[in-house]
C-alpha positions as CSV (number, residue, x, y, z in Angstrom):
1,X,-3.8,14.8,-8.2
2,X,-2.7,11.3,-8.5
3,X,-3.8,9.2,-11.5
4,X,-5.4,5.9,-11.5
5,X,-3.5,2.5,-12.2
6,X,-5.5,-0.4,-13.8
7,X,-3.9,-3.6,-13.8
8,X,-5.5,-6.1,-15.6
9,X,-4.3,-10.5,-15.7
10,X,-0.7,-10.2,-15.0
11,X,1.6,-12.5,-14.7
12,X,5.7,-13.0,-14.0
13,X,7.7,-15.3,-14.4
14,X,11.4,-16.2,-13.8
15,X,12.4,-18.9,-16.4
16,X,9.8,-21.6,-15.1
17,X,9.3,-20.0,-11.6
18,X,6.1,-18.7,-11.3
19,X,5.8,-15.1,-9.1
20,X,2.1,-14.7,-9.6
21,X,-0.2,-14.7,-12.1
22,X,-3.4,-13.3,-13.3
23,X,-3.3,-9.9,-11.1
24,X,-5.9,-7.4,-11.3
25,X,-6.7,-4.8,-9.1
26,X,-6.9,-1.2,-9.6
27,X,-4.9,1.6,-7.2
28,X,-7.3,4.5,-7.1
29,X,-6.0,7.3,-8.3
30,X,-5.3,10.1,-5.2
31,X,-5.4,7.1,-2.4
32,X,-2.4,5.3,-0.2
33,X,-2.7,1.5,-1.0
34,X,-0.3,-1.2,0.3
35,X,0.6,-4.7,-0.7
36,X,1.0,-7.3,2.1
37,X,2.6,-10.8,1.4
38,X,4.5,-13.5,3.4
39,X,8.3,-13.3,2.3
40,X,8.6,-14.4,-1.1
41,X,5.4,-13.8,-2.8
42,X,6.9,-11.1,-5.5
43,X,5.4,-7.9,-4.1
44,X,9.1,-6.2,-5.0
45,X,8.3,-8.1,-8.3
46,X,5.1,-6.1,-8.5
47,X,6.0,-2.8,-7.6
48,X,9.0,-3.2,-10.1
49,X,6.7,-4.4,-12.9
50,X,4.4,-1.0,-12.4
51,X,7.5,1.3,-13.3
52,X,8.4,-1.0,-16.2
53,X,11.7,-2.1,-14.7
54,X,10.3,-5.9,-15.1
55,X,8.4,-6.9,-18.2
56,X,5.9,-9.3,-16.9
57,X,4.9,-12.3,-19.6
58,X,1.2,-11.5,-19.5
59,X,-1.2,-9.0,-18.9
60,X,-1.8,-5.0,-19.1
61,X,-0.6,-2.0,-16.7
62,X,-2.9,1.1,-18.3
63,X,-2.4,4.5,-16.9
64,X,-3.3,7.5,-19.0
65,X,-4.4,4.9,-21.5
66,X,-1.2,3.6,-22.3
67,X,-0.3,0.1,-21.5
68,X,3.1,-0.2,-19.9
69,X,3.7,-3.8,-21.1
70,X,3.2,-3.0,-24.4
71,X,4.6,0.4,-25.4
72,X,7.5,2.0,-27.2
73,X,10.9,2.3,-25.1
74,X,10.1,6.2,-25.5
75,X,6.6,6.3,-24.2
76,X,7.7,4.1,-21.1
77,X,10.2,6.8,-20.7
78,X,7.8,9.7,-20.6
79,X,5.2,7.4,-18.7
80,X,8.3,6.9,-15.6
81,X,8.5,10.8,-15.7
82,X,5.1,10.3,-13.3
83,X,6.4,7.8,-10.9
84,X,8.6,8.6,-7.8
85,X,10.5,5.7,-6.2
86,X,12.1,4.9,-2.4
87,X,13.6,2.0,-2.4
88,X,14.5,-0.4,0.1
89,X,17.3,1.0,1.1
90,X,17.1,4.2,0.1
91,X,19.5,3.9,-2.9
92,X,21.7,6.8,-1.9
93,X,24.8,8.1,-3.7
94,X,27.8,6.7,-1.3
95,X,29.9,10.0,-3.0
96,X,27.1,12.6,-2.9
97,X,25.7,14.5,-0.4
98,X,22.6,14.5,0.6
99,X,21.6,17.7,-1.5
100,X,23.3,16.6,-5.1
101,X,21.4,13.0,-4.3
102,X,18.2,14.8,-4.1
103,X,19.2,17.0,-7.1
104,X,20.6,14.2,-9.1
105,X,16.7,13.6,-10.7
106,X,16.2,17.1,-12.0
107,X,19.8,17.5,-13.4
108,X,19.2,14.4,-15.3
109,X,15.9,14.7,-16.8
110,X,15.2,18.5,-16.7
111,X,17.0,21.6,-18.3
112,X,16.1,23.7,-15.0
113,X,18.9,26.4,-13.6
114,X,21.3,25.3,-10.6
115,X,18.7,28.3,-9.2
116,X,15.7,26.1,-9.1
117,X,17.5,23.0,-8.6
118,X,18.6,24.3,-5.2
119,X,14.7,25.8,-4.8
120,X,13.1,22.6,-5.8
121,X,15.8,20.3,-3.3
122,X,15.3,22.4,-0.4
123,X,11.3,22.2,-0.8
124,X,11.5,18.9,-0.6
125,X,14.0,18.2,2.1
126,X,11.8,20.5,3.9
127,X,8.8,18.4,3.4
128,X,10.5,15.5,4.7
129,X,12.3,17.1,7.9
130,X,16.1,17.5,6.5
131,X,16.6,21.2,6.5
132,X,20.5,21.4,7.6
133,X,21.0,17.8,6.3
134,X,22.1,18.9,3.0
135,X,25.7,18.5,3.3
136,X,26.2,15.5,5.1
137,X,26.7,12.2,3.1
138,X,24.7,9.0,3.3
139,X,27.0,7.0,5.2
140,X,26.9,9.8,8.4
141,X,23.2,9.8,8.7
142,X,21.0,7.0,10.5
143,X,18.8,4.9,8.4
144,X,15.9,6.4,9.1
145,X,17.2,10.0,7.2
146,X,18.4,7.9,4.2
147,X,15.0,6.8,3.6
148,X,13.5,10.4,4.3
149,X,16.2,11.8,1.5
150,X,15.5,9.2,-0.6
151,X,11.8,9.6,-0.1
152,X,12.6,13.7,-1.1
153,X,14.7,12.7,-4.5
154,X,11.2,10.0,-5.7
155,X,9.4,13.7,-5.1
156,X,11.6,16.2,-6.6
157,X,9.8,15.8,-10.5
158,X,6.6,16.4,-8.7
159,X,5.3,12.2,-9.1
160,X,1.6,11.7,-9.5
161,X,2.3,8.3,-8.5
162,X,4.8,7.4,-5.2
163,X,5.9,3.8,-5.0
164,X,7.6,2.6,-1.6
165,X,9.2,-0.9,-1.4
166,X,9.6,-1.9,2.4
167,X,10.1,2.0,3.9
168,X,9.6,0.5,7.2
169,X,12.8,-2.0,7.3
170,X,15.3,-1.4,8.9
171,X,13.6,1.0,11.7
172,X,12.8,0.9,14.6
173,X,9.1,1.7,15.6
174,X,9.3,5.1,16.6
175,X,11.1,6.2,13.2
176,X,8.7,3.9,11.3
177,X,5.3,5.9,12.4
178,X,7.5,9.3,11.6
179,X,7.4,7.4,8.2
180,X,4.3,6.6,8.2
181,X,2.9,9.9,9.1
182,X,4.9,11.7,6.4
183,X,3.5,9.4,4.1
184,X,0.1,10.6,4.8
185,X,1.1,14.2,5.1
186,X,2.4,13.9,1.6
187,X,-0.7,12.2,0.5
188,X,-2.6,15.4,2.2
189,X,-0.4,17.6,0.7
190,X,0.0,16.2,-3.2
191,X,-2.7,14.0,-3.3
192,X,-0.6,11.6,-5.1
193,X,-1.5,7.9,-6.1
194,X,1.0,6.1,-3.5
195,X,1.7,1.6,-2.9
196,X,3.7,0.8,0.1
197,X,4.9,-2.7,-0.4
198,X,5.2,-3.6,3.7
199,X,5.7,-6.3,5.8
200,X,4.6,-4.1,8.9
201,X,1.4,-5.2,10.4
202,X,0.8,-1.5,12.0
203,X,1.7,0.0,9.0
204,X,-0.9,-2.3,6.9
205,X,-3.5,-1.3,9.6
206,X,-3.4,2.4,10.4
207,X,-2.2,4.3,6.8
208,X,-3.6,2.8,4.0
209,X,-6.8,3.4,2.2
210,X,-7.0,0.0,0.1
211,X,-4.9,-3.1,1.0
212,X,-4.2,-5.9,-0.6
213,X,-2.8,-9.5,-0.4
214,X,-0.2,-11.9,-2.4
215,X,-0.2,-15.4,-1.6
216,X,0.5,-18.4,-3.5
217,X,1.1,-16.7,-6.4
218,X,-1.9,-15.1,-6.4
219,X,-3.5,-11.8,-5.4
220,X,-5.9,-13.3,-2.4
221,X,-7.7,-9.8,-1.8
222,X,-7.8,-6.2,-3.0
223,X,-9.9,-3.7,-1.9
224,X,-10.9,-0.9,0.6
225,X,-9.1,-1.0,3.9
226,X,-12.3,-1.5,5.9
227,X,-13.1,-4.5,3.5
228,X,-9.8,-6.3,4.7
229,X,-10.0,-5.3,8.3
230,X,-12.7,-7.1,8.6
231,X,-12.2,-10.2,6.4
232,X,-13.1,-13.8,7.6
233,X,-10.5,-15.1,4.5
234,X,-8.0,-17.2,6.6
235,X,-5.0,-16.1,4.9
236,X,-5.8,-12.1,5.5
237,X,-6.8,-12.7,8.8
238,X,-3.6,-14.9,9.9
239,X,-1.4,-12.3,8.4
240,X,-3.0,-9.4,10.3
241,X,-2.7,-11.6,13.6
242,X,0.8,-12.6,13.1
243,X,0.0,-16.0,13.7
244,X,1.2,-19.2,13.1
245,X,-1.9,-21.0,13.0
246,X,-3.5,-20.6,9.3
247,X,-2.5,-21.2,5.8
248,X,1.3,-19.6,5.8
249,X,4.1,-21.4,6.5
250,X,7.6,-21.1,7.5
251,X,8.8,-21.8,3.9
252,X,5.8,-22.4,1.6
253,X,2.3,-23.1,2.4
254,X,1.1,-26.0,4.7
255,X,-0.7,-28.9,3.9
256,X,-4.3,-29.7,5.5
257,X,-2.4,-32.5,8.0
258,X,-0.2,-30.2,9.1
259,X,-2.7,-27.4,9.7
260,X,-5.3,-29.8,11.0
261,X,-2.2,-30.7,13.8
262,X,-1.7,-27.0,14.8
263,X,-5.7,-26.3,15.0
264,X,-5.7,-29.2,17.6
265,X,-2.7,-27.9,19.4
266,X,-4.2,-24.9,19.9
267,X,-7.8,-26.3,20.9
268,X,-5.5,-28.3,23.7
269,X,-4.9,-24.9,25.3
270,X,-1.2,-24.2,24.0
271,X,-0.4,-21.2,23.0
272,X,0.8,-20.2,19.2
273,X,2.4,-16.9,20.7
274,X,-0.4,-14.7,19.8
275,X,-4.2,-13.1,21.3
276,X,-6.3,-15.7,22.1
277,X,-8.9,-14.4,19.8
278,X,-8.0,-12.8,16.0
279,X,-8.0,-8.8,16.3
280,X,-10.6,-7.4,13.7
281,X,-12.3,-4.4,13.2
282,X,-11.7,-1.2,11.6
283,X,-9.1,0.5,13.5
284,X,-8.8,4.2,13.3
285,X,-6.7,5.3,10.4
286,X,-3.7,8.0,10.6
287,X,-5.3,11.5,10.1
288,X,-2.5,14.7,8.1
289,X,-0.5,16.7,11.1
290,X,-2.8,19.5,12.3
291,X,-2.2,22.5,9.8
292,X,-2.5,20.2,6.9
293,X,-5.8,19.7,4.5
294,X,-8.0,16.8,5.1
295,X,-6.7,14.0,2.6
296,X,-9.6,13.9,-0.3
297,X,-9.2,10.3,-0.6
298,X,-10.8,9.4,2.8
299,X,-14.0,10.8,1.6
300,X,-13.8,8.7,-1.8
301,X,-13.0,5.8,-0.6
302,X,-15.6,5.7,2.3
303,X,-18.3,6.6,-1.1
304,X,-16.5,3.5,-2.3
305,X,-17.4,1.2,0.8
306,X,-21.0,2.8,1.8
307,X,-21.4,2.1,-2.1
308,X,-20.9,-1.8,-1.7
309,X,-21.3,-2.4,2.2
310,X,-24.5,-4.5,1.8
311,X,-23.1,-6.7,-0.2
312,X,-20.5,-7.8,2.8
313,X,-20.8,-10.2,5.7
314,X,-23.1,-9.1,8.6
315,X,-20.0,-8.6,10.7
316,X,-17.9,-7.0,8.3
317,X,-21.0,-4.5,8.1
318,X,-21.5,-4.0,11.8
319,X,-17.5,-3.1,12.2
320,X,-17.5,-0.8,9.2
321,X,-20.7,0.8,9.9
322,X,-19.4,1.6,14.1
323,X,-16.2,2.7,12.6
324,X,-18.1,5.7,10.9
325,X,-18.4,8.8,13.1
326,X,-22.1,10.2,14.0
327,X,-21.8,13.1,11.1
328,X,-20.7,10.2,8.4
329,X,-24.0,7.6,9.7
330,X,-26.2,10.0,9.1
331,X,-24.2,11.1,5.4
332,X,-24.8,7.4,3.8
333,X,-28.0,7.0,5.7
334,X,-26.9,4.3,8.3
335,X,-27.7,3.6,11.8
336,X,-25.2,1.6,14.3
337,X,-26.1,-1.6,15.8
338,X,-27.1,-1.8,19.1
339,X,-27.3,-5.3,18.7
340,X,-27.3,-7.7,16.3
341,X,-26.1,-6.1,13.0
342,X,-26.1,-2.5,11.4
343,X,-29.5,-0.9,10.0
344,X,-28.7,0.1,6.5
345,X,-31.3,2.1,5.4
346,X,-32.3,2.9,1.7
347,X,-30.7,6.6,1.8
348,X,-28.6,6.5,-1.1
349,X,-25.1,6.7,-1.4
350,X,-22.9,8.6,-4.1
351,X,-22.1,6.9,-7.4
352,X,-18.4,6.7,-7.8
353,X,-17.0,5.5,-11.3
354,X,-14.9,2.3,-10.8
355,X,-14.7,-0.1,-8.0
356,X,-11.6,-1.5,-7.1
357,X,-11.1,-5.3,-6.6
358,X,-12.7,-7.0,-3.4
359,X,-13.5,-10.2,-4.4
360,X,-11.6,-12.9,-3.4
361,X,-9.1,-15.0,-6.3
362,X,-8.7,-18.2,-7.0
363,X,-5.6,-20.1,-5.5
364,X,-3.3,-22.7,-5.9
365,X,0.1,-24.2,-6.5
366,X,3.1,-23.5,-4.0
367,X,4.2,-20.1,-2.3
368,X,7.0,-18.4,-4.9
C-alpha cells in the first residue's frame, strides 16, 4: 500500500519570485489526489519539490518520518526509491526502444538478472496495454503510448507513491479517459499513494479522491473530493466552471473594478461562454474495470467525509449526503433530503487517524 505524505508550511522561491508559500496538506496514503491551478501557479514546482528535485526555502515534506528538505543526499536517494514519475511528456529515450526505456530503471538501480528485467518490463507494459509495443521506438508511437510507457517505467521499482505532471496534455479526449481509467485501475490494483497535477476539468471531477487548489501563491483548498465539488469558494468554483467570470484572470488575478465590470456584464444578459448557472454537485467518480478489486481508498475517504460532513455548508451536505448510495445512508447513519437539507442522524461514523486539509488559506499578493 501507498504511504502517506505530510506537507507541512512550504514555501518556493525563484530568486525573489515567489511560487507559493506556506503549503500544507496531507496526500493520504493509498488515495488518487490531484492538484488544480490556473497556468503558472507552480503545481510542476510542487510535484518536483515532493521527489526532492527542487529544495524549497521553507517548510517540511515527512514520509516514513524522514523530512525530505532536510535529509542527507543518501537518505533522499533511498527515500526516491518509493516514487514513480510520468512526466509531461513522457521523457522517453529518443535511441531506445520502448522495452530498454522501461527497463532502463531497474538496470540502474537494481542488481536483478536480464531474466527478471524482461519479467518485470513485460508486467508492466501489460498493465498499461503495450504488449507487442516493445520494440518500436518513441518517435513511431502516438502520444498517447509515450505516456502509457512512460507511465510503465515510473512503475517498474514497484512505487508506493505515483506522481503524474499533466498526463492529460497533449491528448485528445478519448485517449485522456483511457488515461484516466488506468490510473484508477492501477490505484485498484497497487493501491499506491498517486497526485495528478492537471489542468483537465473532467479529469479533476471524475478520478480523484482529494483535490486541491493553487492560486495566488497559495494553496486555496485541500481536501476530500466531495468537499471541493461542492465548494461555494469563488476561486474553486470558477475553475470547475471554466469561466471567466471570478477571481482568475488572463495573466494574473483581477482587481475588484474589473470583476465588479464582468459581474455586471453578465447580469445585462451577455454571455461569458459558459452554463448559465455554476455546475456543482458530487458527480459520480470513475469505478476499477470490471474484474479488478474495489479500490480501498473509496471507503476511507468516504469515513473521512461522513467523519466531518456536519461541519460543512447545508448544501455542500445535501449534495454529499444524495451522492451516497442507499447501502452507504444507512452505513454512516444518514437520511437524504426530501427537501430542505440532509437528516444527519447521531449514528456514529468510524474514527479515521488524520484528516487531511479542508479549510480554506489565506490569500494574497499576485498570481506567480
Amino acid at each position: 500500500m501507498g504511504v502517506e505524505v505530510v506537507v507541512e508550511g512550504l514555501s518556493k522561491s525563484f530568486g525573489k519570485q515567489a511560487i507559493w508559500r506556506d503549503v500544507s496538506l496531507t496526500l493520504p496514503a493509498g488515495e488518487v489526489s490531484v492538484m488544480l491551478g490556473p497556468s503558472g501557479t507552480g503545481k510542476s514546482v510542487f510535484l518536483k519539490s515532493l521527489v526532492g528535485l527542487l529544495k524549497p526555502e521553507r517548510g517540511r515534506i515527512v514520509i516514513n518520518g524522514t523530512d525530505l528538505v532536510r535529509c542527507s543526499e543518501s537518505r533522499l536517494y533511498e527515500i526516491r526509491k518509493m516514487f514513480g514519475v510520468l512526466f509531461q511528456d513522457g521523457a522517453l529515450f529518443g535511441s531506445m526502444n520502448l522495452f530498454d526505456n522501461v527497463a532502463f530503471p531497474l538496470r540502474e538501480h537494481t542488481r536483478k538478472t536480464e531474466a527478471e528485467v524482461r519479467r518485470i518490463v513485460l508486467e508492466k507494459m501489460e498493465m498499461v496495454g503495450l504488449v507487442g509495443a516493445e520494440r518500436k521506438l518513441p518517435g513511431e508511437i502516438s502520444g498517447g503510448m509515450r505516456k502509457r510507457a512512460g507511465l510503465a517505467r515510473a512503475l517498474v521499482l514497484d512505487p508506493e507513491i505515483i506522481l503524474c505532471d499533466e498526463p492529460d496534455s497533449g491528448l485528445d479526449p478519448v485517449r485522456t479517459a483511457y488515461l484516466s481509467q488506468l490510473l484508477i485501475d492501477l490505484n485498484a490494483q497497487i493501491d499506491a499513494t498517486i497526485l495528478i497535477v492537471t489542468h483537465n476539468i473532467t479529469v479533476a471531477r471524475t478520478v480523484p479522491d482529494n483535490l486541491g487548489m493553487l492560486f495566488r501563491r497559495e494553496l486555496v483548498m485541500f481536501g476530500p473530493r466531495e468537499v471541493l465539488l461542492t465548494s461555494d469558494e469563488p476561486v474553486v468554483a470558477q475553475f470547475l466552471n471554466g469561466r471567466r467570470l471570478g477571481p482568475i484572470g488572463m495573466s494574473e488575478e483581477k482587481d475588484q473594478a474589473t470583476m465588479a465590470a464582468e459581474l455586471a456584464h453578465r447580469e445585462a444578459g451577455h454571455a461569458d461562454g459558459a452554463p448559465d448557472e455554476d455546475v456543482r454537485g458530487v458527480v459520480p467518480q470513475l469505478e476499477p474495470t470490471p474484474g479488478l478489486p474495489p479500490r480501498g481508498a473509496v471507503r476511507r475517504r468516504k469515513d473521512r467525509v461522513m467523519s466531518i460532513v456536519h461541519t460543512l455548508p447545508a448544501d455542500a451536505q445535501q449534495g454529499i449526503v444524495a451522492s451516497l448510495t442507499p447501502e452507504e445512508q444507512e452505513r454512516y447513519g444518514v437520511l437524504a433530503a426530501n427537501a430542505g437539507g440532509p437528516a444527519l442522524t447521531p449514528s456514529p461514523v468510524p474514527r479515521v487517524a488524520r484528516l487531511p486539509e479542508t479549510g480554506r488559506h489565506s490569500r494574497g499578493g499576485g498570481d506567480a
